[in-house]
C-alpha positions as a LaTeX table, in Angstrom:
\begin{tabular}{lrrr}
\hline
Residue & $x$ (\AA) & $y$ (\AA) & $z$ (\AA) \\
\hline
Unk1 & 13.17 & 0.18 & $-23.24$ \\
Unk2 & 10.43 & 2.48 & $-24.50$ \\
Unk3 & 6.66 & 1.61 & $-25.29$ \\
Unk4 & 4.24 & 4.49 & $-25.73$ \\
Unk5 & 6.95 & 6.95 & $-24.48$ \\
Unk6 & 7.37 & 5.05 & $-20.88$ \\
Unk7 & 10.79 & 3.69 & $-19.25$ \\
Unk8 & 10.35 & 0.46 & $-18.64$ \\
Unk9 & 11.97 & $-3.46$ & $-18.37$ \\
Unk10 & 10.65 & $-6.94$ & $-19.41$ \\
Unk11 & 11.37 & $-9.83$ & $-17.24$ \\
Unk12 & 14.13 & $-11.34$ & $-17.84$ \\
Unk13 & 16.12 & $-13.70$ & $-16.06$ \\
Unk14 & 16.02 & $-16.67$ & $-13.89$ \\
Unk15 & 13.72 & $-19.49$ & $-12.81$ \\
Unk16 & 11.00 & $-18.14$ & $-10.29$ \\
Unk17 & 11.85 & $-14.93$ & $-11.26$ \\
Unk18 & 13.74 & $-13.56$ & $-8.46$ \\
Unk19 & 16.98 & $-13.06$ & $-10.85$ \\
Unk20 & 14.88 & $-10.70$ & $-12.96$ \\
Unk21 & 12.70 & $-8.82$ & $-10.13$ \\
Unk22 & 15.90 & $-7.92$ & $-7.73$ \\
Unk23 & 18.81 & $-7.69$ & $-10.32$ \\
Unk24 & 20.16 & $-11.17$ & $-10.32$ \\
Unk25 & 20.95 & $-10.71$ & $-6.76$ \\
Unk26 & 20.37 & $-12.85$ & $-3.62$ \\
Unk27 & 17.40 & $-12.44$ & $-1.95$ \\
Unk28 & 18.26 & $-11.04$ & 1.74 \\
Unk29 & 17.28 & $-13.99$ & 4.28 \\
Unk30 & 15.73 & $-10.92$ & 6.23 \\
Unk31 & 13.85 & $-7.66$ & 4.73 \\
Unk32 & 11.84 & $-4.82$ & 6.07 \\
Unk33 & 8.49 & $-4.87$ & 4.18 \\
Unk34 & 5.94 & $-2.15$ & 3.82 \\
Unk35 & 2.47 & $-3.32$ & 2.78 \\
Unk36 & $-0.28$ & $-0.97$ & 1.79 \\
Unk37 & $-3.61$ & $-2.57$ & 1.55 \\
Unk38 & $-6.42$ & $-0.31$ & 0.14 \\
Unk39 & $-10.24$ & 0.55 & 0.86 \\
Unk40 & $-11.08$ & $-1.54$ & $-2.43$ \\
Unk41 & $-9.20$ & $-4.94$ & $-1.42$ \\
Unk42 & $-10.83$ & $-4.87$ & 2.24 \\
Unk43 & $-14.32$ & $-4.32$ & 1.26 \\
Unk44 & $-16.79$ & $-5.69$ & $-1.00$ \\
Unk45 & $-18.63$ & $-2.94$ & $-3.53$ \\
Unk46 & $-21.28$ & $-2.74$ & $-0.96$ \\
Unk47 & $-18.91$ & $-1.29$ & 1.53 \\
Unk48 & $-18.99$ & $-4.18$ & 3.81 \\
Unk49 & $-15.59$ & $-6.02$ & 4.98 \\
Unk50 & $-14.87$ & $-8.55$ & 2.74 \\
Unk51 & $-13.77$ & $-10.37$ & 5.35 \\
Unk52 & $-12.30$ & $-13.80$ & 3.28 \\
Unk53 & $-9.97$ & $-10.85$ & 1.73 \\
Unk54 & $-8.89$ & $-9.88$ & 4.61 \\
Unk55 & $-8.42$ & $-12.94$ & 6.44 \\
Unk56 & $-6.30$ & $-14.40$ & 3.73 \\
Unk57 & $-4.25$ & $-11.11$ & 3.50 \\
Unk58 & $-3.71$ & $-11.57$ & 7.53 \\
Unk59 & $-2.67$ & $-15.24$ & 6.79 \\
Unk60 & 0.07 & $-14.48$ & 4.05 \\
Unk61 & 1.15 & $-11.73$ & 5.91 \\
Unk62 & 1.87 & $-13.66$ & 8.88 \\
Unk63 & 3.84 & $-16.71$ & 6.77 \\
Unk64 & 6.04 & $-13.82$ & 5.36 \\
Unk65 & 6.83 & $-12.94$ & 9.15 \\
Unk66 & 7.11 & $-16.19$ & 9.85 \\
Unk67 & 9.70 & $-16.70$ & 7.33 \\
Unk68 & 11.82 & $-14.30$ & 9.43 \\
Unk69 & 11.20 & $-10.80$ & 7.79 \\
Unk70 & 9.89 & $-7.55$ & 9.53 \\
Unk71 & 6.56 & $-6.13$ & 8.24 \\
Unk72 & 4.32 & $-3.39$ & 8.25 \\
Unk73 & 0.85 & $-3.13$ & 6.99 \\
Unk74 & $-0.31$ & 0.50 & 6.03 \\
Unk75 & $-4.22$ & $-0.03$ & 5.48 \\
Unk76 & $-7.04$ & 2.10 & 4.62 \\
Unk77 & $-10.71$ & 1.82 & 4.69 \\
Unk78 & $-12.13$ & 3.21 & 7.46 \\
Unk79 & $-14.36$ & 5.64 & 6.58 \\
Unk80 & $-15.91$ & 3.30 & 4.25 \\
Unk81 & $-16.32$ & 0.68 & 6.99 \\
Unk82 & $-17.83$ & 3.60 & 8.88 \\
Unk83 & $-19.83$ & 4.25 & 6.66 \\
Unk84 & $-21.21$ & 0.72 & 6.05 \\
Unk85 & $-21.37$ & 0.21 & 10.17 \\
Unk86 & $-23.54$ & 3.16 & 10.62 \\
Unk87 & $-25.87$ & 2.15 & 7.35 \\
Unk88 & $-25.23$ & 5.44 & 5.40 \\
Unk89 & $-26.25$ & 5.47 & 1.80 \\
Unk90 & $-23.03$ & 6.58 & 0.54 \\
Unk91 & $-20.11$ & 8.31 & 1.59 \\
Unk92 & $-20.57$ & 11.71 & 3.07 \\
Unk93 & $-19.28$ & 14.82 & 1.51 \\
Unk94 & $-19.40$ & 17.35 & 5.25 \\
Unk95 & $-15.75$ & 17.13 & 6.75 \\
Unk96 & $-17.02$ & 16.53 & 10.19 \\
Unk97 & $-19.01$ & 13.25 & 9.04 \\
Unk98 & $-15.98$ & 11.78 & 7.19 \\
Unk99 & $-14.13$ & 12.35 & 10.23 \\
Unk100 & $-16.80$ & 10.78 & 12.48 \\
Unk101 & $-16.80$ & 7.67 & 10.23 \\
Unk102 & $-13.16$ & 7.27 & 10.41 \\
Unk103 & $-13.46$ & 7.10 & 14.30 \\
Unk104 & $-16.28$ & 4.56 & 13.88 \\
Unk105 & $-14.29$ & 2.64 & 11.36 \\
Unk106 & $-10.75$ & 2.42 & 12.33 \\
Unk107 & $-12.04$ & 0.77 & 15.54 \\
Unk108 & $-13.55$ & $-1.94$ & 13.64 \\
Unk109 & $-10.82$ & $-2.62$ & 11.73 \\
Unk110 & $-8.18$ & $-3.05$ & 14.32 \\
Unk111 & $-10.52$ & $-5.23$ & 16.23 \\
Unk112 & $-10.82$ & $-6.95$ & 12.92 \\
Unk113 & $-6.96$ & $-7.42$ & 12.49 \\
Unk114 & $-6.41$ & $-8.16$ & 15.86 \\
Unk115 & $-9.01$ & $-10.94$ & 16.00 \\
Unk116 & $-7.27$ & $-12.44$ & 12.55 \\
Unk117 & $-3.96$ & $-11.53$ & 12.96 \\
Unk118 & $-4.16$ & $-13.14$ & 16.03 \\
Unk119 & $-5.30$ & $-16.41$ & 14.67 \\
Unk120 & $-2.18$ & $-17.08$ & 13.37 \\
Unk121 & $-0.69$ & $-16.37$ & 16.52 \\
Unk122 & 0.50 & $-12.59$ & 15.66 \\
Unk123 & 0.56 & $-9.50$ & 17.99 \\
Unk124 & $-0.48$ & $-6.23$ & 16.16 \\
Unk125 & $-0.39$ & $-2.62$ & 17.06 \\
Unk126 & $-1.73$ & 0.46 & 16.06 \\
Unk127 & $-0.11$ & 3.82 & 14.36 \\
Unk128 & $-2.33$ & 6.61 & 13.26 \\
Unk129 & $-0.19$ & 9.29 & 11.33 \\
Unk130 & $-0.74$ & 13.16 & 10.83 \\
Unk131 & 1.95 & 14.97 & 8.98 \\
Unk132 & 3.76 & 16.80 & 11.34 \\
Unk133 & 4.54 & 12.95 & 13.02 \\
Unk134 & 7.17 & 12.16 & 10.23 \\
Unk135 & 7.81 & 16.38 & 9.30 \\
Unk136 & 9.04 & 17.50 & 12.66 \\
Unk137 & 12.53 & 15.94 & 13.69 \\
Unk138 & 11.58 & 15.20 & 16.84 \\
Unk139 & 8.32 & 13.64 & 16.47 \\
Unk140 & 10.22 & 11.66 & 13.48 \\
Unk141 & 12.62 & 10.34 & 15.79 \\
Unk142 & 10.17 & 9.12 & 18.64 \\
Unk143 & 8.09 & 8.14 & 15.44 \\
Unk144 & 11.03 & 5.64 & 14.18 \\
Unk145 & 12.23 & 4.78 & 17.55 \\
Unk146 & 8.57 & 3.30 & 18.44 \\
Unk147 & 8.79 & 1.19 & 14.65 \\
Unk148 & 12.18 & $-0.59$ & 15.73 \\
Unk149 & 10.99 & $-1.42$ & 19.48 \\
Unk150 & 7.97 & $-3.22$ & 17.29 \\
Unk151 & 9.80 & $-5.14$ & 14.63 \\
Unk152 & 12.58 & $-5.87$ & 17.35 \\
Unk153 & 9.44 & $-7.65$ & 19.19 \\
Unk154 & 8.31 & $-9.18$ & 15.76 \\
Unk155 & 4.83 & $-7.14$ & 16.50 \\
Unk156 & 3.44 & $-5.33$ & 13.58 \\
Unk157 & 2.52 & $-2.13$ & 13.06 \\
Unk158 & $-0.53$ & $-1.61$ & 11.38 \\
Unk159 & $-0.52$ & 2.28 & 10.21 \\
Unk160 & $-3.27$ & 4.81 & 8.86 \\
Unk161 & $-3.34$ & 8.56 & 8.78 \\
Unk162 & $-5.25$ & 9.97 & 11.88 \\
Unk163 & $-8.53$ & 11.01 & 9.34 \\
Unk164 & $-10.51$ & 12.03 & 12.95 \\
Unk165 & $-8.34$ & 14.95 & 13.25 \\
Unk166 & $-6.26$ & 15.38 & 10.17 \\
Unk167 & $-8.36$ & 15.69 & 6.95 \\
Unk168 & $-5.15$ & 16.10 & 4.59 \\
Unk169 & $-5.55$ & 12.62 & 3.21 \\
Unk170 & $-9.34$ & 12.63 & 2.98 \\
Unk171 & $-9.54$ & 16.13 & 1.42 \\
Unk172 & $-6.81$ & 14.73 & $-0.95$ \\
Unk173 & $-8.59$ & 16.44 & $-3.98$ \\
Unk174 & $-7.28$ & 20.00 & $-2.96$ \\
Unk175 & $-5.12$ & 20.00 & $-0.19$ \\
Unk176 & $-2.29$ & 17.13 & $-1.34$ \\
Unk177 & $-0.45$ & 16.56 & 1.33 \\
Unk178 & $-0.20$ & 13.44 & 2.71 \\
Unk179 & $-2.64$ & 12.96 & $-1.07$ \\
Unk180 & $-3.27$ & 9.03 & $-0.11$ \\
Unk181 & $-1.97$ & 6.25 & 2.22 \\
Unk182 & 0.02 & 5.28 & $-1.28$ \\
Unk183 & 1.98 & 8.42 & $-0.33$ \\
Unk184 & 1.90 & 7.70 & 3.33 \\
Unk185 & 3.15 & 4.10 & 2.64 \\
Unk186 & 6.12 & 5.38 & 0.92 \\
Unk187 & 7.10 & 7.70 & 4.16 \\
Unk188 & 6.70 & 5.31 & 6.20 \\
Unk189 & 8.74 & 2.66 & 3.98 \\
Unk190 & 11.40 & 5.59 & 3.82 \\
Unk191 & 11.63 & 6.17 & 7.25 \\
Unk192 & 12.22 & 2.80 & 8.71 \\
Unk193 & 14.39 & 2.08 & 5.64 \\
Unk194 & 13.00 & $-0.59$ & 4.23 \\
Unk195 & 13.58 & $-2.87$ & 1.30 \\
Unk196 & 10.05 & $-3.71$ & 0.21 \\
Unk197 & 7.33 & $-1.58$ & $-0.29$ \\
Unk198 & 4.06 & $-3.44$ & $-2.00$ \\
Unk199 & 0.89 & $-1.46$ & $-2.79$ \\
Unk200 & $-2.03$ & $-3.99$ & $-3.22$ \\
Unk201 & $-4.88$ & $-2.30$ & $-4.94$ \\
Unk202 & $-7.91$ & $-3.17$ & $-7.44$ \\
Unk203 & $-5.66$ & $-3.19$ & $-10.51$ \\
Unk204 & $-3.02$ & $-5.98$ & $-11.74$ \\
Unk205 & $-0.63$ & $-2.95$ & $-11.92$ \\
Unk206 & 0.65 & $-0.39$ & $-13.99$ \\
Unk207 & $-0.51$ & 0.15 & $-17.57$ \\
Unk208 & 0.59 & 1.86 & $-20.36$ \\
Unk209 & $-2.95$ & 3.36 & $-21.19$ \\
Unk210 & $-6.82$ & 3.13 & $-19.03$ \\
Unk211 & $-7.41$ & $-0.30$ & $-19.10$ \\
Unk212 & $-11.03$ & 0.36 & $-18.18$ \\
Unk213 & $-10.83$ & 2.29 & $-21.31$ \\
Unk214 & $-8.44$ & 0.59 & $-23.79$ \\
Unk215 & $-8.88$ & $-2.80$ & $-23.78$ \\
Unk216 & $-5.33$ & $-2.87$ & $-25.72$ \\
Unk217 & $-3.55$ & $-1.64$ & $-22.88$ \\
Unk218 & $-0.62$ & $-3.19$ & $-21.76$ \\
Unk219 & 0.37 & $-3.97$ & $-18.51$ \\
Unk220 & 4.23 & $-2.50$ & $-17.88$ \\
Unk221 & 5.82 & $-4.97$ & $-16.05$ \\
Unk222 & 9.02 & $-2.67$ & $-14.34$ \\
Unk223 & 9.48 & 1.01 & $-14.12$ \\
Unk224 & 13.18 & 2.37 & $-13.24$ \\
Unk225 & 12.07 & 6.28 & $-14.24$ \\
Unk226 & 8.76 & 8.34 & $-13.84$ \\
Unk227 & 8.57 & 10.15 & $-17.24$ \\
Unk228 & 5.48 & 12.83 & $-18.06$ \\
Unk229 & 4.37 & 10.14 & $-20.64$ \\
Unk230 & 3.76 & 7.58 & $-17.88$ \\
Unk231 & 1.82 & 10.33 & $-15.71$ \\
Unk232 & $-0.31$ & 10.77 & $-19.04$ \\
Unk233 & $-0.92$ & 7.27 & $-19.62$ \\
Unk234 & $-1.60$ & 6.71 & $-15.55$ \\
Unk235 & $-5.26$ & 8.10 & $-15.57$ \\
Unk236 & $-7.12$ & 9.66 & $-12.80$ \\
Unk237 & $-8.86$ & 8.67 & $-9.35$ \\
Unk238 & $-9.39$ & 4.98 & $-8.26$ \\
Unk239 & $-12.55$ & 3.12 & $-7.33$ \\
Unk240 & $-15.51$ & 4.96 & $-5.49$ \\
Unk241 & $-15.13$ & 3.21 & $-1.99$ \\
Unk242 & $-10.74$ & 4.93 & $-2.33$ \\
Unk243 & $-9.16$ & 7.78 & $-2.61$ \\
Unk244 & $-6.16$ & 7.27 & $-4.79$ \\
Unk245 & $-5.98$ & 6.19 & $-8.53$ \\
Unk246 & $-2.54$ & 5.02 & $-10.46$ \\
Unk247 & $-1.39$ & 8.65 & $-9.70$ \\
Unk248 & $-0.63$ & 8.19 & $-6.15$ \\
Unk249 & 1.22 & 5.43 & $-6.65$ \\
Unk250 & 3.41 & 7.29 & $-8.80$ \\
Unk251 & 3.94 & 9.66 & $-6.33$ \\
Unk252 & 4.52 & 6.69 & $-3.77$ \\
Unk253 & 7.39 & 5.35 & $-6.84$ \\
Unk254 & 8.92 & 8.53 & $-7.02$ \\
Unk255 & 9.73 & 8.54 & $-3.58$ \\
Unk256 & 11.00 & 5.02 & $-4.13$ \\
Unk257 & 13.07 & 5.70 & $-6.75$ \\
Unk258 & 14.58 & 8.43 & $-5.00$ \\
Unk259 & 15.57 & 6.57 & $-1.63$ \\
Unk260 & 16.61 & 3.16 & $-3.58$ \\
Unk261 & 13.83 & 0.53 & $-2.26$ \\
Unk262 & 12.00 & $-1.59$ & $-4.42$ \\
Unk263 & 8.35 & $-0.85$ & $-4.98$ \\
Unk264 & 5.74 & $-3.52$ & $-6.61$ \\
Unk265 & 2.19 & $-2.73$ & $-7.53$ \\
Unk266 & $-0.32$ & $-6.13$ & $-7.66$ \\
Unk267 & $-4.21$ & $-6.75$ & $-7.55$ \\
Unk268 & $-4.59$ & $-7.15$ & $-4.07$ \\
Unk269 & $-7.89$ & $-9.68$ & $-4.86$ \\
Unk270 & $-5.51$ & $-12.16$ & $-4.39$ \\
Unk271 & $-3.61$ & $-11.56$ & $-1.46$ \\
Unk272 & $-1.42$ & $-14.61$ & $-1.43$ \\
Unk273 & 1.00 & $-12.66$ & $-4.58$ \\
Unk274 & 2.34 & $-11.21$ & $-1.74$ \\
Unk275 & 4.33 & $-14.29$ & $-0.71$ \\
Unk276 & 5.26 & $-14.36$ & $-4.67$ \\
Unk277 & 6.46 & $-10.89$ & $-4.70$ \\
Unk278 & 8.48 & $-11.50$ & $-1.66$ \\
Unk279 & 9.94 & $-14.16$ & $-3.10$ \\
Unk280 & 11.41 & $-12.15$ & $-6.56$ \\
Unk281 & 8.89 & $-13.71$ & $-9.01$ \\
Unk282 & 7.56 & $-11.47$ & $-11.82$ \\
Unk283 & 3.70 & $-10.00$ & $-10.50$ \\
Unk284 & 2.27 & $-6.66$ & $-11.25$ \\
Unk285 & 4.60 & $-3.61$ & $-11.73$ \\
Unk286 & 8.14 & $-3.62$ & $-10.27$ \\
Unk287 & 9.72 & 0.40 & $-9.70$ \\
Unk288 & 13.08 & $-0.63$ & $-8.94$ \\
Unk289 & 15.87 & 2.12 & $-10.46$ \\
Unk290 & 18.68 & 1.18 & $-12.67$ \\
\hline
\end{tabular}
């Protein structure tokens, strides 16, 4: 169906919605599922954690494992906890102090997820990411071989790109190559072959115009082909505490398209649609190819 020149499906289907989100078929008893949390769903506009967020998004996160499938959470955020821990004004714009924050912030976040995660009586670990981990064969292959040994143990993985010593994701604006931890996400969800992929972000989902800007805009609710007129209509950067805007989730959707997992994109104020969206019902944007 077209609408302003973008591909896209209603729901239709079944009650709960799980006919309409995954094709009419059966929802597998067991699914790998990537989950990308961003800087604007951990923290309040302040900068601080917003730490009822995150502890809800640890809770939900464990009942999905719980319910038997394998998960990964791909989270960003720490430079702008960095920031906030060290009492900066704003974000920095020097390299080297971005970096610095990162180091400062990524500790306080895994101590964070830890400390919650564990609450619910979950083990986590920690991945941090530079390019040539998933571009080099051989790095790849340890890279993957470390993922199974973690979901075989039921532990999850929580993954962000190594900002202390690679700066491709937080000098996204001119050197795209990571471009976001939407992007990353979508590696990561590729190489462990998973079913899943959920980006939870400050935005119900995908649009067919700005809704900051057109208060007619629609919200599409499934994608199956990423057409100029959707790039168009996908406006530019996120919020100020981020990096990415609807634009790097395309780029995460093409990549999902192209390898044949399912991709959904919800507001992420409300972490407990994840347990929705696991469960087939119709929230935010589905990308799921014909």
């Amino acid at each position: 169906m077209l609408y302003n020149g973008v591909t896209f499906a209603g729901a239709r289907g079944l009650p709960g919605g799980a006919a309409a989100r995954f094709g009419g078929e059966a929802v597998k008893k067991e699914r790998r599922i990537v989950v990308k949390v961003g800087t604007s769903t951990l923290t309040h506009p302040s900068g601080k954690l917003f730490l009822e967020r995150i502890d809800k998004l640890a809770r939900v996160v464990s009942d999905v494992q719980n319910a038997g499938h394998k998960v990964v959470l791909v989270t960003s955020g720490a430079i702008g906890v960095g920031v906030s821990a060290i009492g900066l004004p704003r974000r920095p714009e020097e390299l080297k102090y971005k970096q610095a924050a990162a180091a400062i912030g990524q500790c306080r976040l895994m101590h964070l997820y830890d400390k919650l995660f564990g609450e619910y009586g979950r083990v986590v670990s920690q991945i941090l990411l530079s390019r040539p981990d998933t571009d080099i064969p051989e790095r790849r292959e340890n890279l993957l071989r470390t993922f199974e040994a973690l979901l075989e143990w039921d532990v999850l993985p929580i993954v962000n790109e190594n900002d202390s010593v690679s700066p491709e994701e937080i000098e996204s604006a001119r050197s795209k190559i990571f471009g976001d931890n939407d992007t990353l996400s979508a590696i990561v969800a590729r190489l462990i072959r998973a079913d899943l992929l959920v980006l939870l972000t400050d935005i119900d989902g995908l649009y067919d115009a700005d809704p900051h800007q057109n208060p007619g805009a629609r919200l599409v609710p499934r994608v199956s082909e990423i057409t100029p007129a959707l790039r168009q209509a996908s406006g530019g950067a996120g919020s100020a505490r981020g990096t990415g805007g609807m634009q790097t989730k395309l780029a995460a959707a093409e990549i999902a398209l192209e390898c044949g997992f399912d991709m959904v994109v919800a507001n992420g104020a409300s972490p407990s649609l994840l347990a929705e969206i696991v469960a087939g019902k119709d929230v935010g944007t589905l990308f799921r190819r014909d």
